[in-house]
C-alpha positions as CSV (number, residue, x, y, z in Angstrom):
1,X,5.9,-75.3,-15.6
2,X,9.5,-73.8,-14.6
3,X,10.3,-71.6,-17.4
4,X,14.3,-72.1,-18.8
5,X,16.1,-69.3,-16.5
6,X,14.6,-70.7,-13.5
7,X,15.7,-74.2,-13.5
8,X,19.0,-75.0,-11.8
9,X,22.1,-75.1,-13.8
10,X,23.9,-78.1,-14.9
11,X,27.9,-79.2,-13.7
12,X,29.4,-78.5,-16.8
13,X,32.3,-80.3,-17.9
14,X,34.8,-78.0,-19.2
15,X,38.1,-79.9,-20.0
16,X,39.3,-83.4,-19.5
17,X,41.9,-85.5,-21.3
18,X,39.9,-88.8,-21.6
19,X,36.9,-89.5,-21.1
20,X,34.9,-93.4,-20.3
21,X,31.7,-94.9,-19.8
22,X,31.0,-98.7,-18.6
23,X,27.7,-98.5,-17.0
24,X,28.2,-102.3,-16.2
25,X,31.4,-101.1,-14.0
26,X,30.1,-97.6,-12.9
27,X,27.1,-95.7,-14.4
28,X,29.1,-91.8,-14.2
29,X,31.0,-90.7,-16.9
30,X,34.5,-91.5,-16.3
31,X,37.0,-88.6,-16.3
32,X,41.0,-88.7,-16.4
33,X,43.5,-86.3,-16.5
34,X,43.1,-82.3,-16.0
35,X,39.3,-82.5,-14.9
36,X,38.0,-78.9,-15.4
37,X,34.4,-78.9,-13.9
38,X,32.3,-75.9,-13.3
39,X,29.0,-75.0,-11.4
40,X,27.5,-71.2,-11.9
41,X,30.5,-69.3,-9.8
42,X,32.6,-72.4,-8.2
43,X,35.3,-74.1,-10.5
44,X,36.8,-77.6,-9.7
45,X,39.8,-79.5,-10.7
46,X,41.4,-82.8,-10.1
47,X,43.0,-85.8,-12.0
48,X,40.0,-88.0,-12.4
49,X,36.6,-88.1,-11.4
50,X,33.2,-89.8,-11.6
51,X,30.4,-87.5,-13.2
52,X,26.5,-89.0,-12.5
53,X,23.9,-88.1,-14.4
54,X,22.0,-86.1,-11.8
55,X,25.2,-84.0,-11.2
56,X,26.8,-85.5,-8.5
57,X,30.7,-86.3,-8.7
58,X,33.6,-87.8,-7.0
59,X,37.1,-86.8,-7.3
60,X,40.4,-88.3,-7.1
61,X,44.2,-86.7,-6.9
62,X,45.0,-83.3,-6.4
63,X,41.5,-81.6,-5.7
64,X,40.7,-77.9,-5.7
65,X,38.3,-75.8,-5.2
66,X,38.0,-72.0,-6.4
67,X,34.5,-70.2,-5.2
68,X,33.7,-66.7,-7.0
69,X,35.3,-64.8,-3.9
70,X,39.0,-66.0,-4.8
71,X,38.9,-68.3,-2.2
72,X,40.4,-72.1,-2.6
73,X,39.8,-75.8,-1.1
74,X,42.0,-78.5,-2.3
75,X,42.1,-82.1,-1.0
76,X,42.9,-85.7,-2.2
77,X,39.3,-87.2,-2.3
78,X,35.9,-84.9,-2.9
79,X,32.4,-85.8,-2.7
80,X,30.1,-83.4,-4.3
81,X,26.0,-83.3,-3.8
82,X,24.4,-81.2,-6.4
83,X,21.0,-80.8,-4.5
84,X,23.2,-79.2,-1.4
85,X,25.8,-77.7,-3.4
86,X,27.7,-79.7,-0.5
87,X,31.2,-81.0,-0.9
88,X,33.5,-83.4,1.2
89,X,36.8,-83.4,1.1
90,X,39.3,-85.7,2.7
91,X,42.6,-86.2,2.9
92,X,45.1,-83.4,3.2
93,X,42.6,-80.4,3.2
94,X,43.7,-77.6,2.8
95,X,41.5,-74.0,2.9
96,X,43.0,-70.7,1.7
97,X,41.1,-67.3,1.9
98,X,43.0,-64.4,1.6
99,X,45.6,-64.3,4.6
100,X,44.4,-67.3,6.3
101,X,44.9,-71.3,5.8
102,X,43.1,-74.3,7.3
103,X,44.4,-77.6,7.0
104,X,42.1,-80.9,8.5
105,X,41.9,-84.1,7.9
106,X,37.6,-84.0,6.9
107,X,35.9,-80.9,5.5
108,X,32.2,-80.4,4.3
109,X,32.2,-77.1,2.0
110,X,29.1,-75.4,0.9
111,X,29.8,-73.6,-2.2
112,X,27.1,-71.1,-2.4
113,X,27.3,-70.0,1.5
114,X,30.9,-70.7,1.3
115,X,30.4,-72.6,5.2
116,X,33.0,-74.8,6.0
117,X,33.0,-77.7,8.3
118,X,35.4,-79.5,10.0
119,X,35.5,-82.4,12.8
120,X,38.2,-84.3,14.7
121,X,40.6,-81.5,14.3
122,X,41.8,-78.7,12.3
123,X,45.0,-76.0,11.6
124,X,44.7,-72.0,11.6
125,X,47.9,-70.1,10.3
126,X,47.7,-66.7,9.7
127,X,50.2,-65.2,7.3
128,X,49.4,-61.6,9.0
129,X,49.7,-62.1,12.9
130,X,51.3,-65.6,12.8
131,X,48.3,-66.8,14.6
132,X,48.0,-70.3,14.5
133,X,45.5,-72.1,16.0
134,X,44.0,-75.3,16.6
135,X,40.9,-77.3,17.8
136,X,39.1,-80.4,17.5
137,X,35.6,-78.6,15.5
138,X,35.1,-75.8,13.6
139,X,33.1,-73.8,10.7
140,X,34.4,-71.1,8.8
141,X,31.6,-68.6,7.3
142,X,33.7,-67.1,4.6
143,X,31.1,-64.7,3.5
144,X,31.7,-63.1,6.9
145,X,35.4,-64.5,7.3
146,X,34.6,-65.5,10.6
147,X,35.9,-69.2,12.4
148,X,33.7,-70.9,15.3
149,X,35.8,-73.2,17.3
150,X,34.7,-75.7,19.8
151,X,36.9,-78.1,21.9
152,X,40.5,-78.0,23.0
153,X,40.8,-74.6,21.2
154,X,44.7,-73.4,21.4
155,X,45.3,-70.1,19.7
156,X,49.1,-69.2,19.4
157,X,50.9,-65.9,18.8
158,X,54.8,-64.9,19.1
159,X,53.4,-62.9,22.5
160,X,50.8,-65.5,23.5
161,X,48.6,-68.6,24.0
162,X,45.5,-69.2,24.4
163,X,43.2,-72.2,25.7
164,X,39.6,-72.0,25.3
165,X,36.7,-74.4,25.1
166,X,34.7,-72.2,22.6
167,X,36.3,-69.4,20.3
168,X,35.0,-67.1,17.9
169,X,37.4,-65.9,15.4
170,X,37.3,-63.1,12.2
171,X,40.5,-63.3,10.1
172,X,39.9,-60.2,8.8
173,X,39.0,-57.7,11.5
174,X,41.4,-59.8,13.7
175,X,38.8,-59.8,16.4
176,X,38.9,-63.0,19.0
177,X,35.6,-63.6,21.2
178,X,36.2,-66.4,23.9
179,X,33.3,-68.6,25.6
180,X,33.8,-70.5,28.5
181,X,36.9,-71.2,30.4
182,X,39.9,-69.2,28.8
183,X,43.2,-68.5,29.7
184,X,46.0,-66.5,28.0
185,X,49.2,-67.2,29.0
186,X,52.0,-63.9,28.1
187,X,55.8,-63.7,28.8
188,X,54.9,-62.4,32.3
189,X,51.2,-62.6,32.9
190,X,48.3,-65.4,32.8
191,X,44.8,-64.3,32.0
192,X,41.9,-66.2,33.1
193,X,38.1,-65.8,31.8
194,X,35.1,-67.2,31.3
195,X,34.1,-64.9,28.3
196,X,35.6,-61.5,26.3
197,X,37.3,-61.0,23.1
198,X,40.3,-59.8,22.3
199,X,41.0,-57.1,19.4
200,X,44.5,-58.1,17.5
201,X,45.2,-54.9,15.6
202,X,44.4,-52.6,18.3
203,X,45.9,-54.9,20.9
204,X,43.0,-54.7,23.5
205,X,41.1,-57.2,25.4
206,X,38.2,-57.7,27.5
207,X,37.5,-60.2,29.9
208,X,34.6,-61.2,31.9
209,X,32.5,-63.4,34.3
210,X,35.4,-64.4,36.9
211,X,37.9,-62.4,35.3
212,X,41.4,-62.6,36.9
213,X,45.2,-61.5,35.5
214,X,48.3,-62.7,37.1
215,X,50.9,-60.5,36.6
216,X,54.3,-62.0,38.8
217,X,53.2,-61.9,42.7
218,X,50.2,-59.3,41.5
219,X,46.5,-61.2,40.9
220,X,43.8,-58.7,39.4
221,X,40.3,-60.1,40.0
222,X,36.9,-58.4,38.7
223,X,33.4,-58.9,37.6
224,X,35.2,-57.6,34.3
225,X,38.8,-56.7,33.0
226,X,40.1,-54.3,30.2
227,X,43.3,-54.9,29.0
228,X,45.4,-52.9,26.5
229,X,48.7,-54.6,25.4
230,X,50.2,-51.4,23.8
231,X,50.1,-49.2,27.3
232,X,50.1,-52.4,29.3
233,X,47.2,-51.2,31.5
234,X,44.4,-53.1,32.8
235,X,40.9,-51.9,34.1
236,X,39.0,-53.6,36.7
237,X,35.5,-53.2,37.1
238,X,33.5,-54.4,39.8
239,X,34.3,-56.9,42.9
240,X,37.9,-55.6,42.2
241,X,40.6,-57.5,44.3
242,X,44.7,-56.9,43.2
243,X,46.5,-59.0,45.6
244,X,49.8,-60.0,46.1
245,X,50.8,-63.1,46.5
246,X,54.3,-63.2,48.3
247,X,52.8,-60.3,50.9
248,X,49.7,-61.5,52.1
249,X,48.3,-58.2,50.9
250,X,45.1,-57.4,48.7
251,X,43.5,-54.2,47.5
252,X,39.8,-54.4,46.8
253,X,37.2,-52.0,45.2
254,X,34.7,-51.0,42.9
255,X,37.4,-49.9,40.4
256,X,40.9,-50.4,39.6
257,X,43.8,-50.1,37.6
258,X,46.9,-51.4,37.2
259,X,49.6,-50.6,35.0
260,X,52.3,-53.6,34.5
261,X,54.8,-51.9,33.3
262,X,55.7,-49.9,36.8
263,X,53.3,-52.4,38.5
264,X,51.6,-49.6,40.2
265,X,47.9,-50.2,41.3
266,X,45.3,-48.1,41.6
267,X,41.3,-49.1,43.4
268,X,38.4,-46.5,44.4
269,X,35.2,-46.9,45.5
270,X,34.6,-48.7,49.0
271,X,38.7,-49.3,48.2
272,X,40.1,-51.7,51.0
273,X,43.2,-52.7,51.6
274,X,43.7,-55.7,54.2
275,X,46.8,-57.1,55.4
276,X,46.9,-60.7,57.0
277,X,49.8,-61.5,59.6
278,X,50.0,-64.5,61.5
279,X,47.3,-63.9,64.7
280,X,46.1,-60.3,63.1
281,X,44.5,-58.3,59.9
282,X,44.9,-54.4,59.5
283,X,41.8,-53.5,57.5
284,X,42.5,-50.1,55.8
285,X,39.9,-47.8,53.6
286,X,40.5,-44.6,51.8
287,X,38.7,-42.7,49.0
288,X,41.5,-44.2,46.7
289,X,44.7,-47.1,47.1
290,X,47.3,-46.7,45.1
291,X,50.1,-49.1,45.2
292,X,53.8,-49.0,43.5
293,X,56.6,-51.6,44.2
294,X,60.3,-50.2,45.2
295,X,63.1,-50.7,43.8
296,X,63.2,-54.0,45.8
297,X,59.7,-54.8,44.9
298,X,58.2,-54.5,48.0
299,X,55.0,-52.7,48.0
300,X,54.1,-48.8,48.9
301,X,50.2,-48.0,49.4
302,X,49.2,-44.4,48.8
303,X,46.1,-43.8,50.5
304,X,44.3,-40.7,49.7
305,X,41.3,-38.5,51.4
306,X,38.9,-40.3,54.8
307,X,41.7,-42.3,55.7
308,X,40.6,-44.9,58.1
309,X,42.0,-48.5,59.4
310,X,41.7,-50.9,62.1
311,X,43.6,-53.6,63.4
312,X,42.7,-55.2,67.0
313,X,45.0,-53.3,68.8
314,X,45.5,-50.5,66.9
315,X,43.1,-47.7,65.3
316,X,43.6,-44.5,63.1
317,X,41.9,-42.0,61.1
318,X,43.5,-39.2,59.0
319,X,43.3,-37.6,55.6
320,X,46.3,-39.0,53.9
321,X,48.8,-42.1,54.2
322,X,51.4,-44.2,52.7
323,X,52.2,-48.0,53.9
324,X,55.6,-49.1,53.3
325,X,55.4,-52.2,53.3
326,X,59.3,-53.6,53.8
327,X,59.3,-52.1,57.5
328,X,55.5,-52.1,57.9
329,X,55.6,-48.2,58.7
330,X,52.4,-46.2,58.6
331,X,53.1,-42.3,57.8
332,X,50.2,-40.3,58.5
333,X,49.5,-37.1,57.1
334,X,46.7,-34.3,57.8
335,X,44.7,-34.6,61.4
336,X,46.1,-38.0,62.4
337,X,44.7,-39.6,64.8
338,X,45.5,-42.9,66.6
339,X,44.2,-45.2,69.4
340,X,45.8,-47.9,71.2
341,X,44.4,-49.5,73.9
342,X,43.5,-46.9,76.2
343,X,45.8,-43.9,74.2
344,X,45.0,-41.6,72.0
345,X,47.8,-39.4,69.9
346,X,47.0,-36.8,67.7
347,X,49.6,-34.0,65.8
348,X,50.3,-32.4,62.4
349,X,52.6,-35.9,60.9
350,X,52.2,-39.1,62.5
351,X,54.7,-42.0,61.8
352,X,54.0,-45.8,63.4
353,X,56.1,-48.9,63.1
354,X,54.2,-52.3,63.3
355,X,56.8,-55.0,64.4
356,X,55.7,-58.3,65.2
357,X,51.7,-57.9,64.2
358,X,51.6,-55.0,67.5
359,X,52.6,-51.0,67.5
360,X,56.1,-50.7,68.3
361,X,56.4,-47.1,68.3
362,X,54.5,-43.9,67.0
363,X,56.8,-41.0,66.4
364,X,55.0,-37.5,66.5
365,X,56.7,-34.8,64.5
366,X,54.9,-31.3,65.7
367,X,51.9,-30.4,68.0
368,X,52.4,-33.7,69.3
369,X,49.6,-35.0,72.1
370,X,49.4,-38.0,73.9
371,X,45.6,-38.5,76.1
372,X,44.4,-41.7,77.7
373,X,41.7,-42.2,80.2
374,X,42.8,-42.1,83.7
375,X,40.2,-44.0,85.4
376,X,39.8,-46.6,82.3
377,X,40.3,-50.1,83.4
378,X,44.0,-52.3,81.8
379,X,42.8,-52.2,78.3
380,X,39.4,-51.1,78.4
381,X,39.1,-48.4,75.8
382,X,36.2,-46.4,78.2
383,X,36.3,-45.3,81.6
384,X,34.6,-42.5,83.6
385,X,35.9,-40.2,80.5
386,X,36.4,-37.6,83.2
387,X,39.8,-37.3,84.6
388,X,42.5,-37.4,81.1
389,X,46.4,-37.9,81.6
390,X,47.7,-35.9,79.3
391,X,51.3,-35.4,77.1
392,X,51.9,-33.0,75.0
393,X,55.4,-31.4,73.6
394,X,56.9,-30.2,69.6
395,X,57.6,-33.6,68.7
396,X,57.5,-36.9,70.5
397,X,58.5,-41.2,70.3
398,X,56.0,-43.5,72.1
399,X,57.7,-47.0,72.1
400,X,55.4,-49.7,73.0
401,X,55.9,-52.9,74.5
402,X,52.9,-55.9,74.6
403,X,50.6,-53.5,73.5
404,X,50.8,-51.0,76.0
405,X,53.2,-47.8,76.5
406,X,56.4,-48.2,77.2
407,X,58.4,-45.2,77.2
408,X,57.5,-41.5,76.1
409,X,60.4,-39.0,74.7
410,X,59.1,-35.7,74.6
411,X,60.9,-32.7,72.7
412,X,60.2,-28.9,73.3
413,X,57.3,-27.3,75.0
414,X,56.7,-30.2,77.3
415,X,53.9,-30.8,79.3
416,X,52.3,-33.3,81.6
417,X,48.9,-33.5,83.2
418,X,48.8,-36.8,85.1
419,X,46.7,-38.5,87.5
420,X,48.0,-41.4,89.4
421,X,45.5,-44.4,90.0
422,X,45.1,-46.4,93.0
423,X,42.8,-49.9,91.8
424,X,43.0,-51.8,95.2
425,X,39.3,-51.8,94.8
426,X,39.3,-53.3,91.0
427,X,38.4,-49.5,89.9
428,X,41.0,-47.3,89.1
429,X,40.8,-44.0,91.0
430,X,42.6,-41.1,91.3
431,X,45.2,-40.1,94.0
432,X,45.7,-36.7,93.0
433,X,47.7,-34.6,90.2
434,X,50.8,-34.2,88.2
435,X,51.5,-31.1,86.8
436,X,54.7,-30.4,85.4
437,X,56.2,-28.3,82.0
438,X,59.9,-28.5,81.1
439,X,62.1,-28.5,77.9
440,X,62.0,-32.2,77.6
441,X,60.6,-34.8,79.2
442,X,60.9,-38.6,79.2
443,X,58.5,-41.0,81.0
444,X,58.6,-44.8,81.4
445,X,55.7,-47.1,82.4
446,X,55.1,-50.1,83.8
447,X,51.9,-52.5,82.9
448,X,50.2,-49.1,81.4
449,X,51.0,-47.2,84.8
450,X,53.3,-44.0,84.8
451,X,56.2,-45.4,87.0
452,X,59.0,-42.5,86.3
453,X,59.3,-38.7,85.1
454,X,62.6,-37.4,84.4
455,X,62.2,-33.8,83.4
456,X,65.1,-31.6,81.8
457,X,66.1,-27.9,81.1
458,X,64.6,-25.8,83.7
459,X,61.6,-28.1,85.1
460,X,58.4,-27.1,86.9
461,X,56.6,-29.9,88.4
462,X,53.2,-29.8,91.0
463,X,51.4,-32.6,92.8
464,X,47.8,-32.2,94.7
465,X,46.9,-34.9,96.6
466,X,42.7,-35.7,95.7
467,X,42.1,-33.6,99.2
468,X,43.7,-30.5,97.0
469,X,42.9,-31.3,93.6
470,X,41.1,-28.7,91.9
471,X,37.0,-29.3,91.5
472,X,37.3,-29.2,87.5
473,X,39.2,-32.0,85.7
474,X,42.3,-30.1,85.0
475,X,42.9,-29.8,80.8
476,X,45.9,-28.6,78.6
477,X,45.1,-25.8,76.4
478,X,45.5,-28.7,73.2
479,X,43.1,-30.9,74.9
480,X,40.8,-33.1,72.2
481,X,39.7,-36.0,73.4
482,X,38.2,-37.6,70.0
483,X,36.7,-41.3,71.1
484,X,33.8,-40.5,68.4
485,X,35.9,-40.5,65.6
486,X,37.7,-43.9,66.5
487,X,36.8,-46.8,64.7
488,X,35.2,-49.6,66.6
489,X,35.2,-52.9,64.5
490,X,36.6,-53.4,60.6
491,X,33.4,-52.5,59.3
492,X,33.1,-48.8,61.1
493,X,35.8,-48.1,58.9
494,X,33.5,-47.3,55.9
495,X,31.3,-45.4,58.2
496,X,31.6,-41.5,58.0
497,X,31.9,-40.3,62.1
């Protein structure tokens, strides 16, 4: 047998102004006006009510709720089950704990767990953050002060929204977990996600499983994404890609940054940069990409340590770079090296304009050297590797034309080693030797072939027929010929020569 303290307590009725009973109409005590009930810790109120005998009660007009925690529920119409300690409220409900109000239309409200749930929609505000959100379920665990939302979830903030299928949500660490298909819309940025939280008082967000920000022209994409709203930097990690969108350009890596403020990007770790044009793609890799807009918002790359990139027609390797991208002009810093069709131009600072998807010029600015394979066939990039033509000078302009030299301006120190071809036989081969130094120098071509020399200040110039031509390949003292270093395809890029 249940001894006294072990069996459940009663509802006691604590105040009401009148009180009926007409078991022929109802069999509940009747109560009207100021209805003061109470059950061990939670305290009701209301105008009337119906009291059955096994505890149970309805209530009518001006409802509420207070649970031991200071917490309140107030409605026009309640339902209470004393077995379940369950109650349901209709009508203009209203929920208040601490800084946070719910208002629905249909609430179930377990007194002793103090769970609260609510179906076919329901009303958030926070007095705090001015959070206000909305969906069509939810339960509110007010032991833990936490919300789960389901179902055209819309949070709002004076600095955001955000749309979620499933939302977790604790009013009083202001912490915001997201499940499912999210986005988070800012002044300038949109955030999408398929899960992450987001911390309110510290302003920091996660965001994973096809993670992407949108920051004006600039997309973020990664297995993951760190945001922090009071720095404004986000970090990328994993299957990074920053693109932008009006410049056909995109940054990929392992890692990245990106701070919006300056809009400066950062990537490492097999970083890539790849520019589309119309018929072409440079493909571009470095240790580390950094990118930062100028003043007209058109974007310079920074590409730092094993420099290397390849486009069709052009190739290049150095240690250091920077891409502007309003003029498409590569400078290269460091051992620069660059190939195009079958030339090769080394010096200490390199400097190439890409005009219309193909090399327009490459501007050498000391120890400049220009060497191509004699004997190499119209584009081929390999010949007998034998007999070298050969430029070299303090600084020098090669202007291209169709992807092939055009004309050669040659400053200080000039020298030429040059071989002239005769192909009648579908082979180039070698007629003899050019061999001339001067002050300056400037050569012009035709369909690859040297066609002209004009050579100024004090000019020296030789020519051997083959008959006369010295047994050993004639070389300048710079001589490098560096074919092993040049990439061969977009993917030798990430190879180490």
């Amino acid at each position: 047998m249940l001894s006294a303290q072990s069996q459940p307590q009663r509802v006691k009725l604590i105040h009401t102004d009148e009180l009926r009973y007409d078991k022929s109409q109802v069999d509940a005590q009747r109560l009207i006006g100021h209805v003061h009930l109470q059950l061990e810790g939670t305290t009701f109120f209301c105008d009337s009510a119906y009291l059955f005998a096994n505890d149970d009660f309805d209530a009518f007009g001006k409802i509420q709720i207070l649970d031991a925690s200071g917490g309140t529920v107030s409605a026009d119409f309640l339902h209470f089950d004393r077995a379940s300690k369950v109650a349901t409220l209709r009508e203009h409900v209203v929920l208040r704990d601490k800084d946070m109000t719910l208002t629905t239309g249909f609430l179930t409200y377990a007194v002793d767990s103090e769970v609260a749930v609510y179906q076919g929609g329901g009303k958030i505000v926070s007095s705090v953050n001015k959070n206000v959100l909305t969906s069509k379920n939810g339960t509110y665990f007010g032991a833990t002060e936490t919300f789960h939302f389901k179902r055209q979830v819309i949070l709002k903030n004076p600095n955001y929204v955000v749309t979620c299928d499933t939302m977790q949500y604790n009013s009083g660490s202001e912490m915001t977990y997201f499940r499912g298909p999210t986005t988070i819309t800012g002044d300038s940025t949109v955030i999408y996600c398929e899960n992450g939280y987001y911390d309110s008082r510290k302003d920091e967000s996660r965001f994973g499983k096809r993670a992407r920000i949108r920051d004006g022209s600039t997309i973020l994409f990664g297995d993951s994404i760190y945001y922090n709203g009071v720095t404004n930097l986000g970090e990328v990690f994993g299957n990074v890609h920053i693109r932008d969108t009006t410049e056909s350009m995109v940054i990929s890596g392992d890692y990245g940054k990106h701070l919006e403020t300056t809009k400066w990007s950062f990537v490492t770790g097999h970083a890539l940069l790849t520019q589309a044009y119309d018929d072409d793609t440079l493909f571009m890799h470095a240790d580390t990409l950094n990118s930062l807009p100028d003043s007209l918002g058109r974007d310079r790359v920074f590409a730092f340590h094993g420099v290397r990139f390849f486009k069709s027609d052009l190739q290049g390797v150095c240690d250091s770079l920077v891409y502007l991208q309003q003029d498409s002009t590569l400078w290269m810093f460091d051992q620069p090296i660059v190939w195009s069709a079958q030339s090769q131009v080394t010096g200490d600072t390199i400097n190439l304009e890409i005009r219309n998807e193909a090399l327009r010029y490459a501007n050498v600015l000391s120890n400049a050297l220009i060497v191509s394979d004699a004997e190499a066939s119209g584009d081929s990039i390999s010949g007998r590797e034998e007999k070298f033509n050969q430029i070299k000078g303090k600084s020098m302009r090669a202007d291209f034309l169709n992807d092939a030299l055009h004309q050669i301006r040659v400053e200080g120190n000039a020298e030429l080693i040059y071989f002239p071809t005769d192909d009648k036989s579908g082979q180039p081969k070698t007629m003899g030797t050019n061999e001339g130094q001067c002050s300056a120098m400037l050569l012009s071509f035709e369909n690859g072939e040297l066609s002209r020399v004009r050579m100024e200040d004090a000019p020296k110039a030789v020519f051997k027929s083959t008959k006369f031509a010295d047994a050993q390949p004639m070389r300048l003292k710079e001589f490098k010929w560096l074919k092993s270093l040049r990439p061969q395809d977009r993917y030798a890029i990430f190879l180490t020569p």
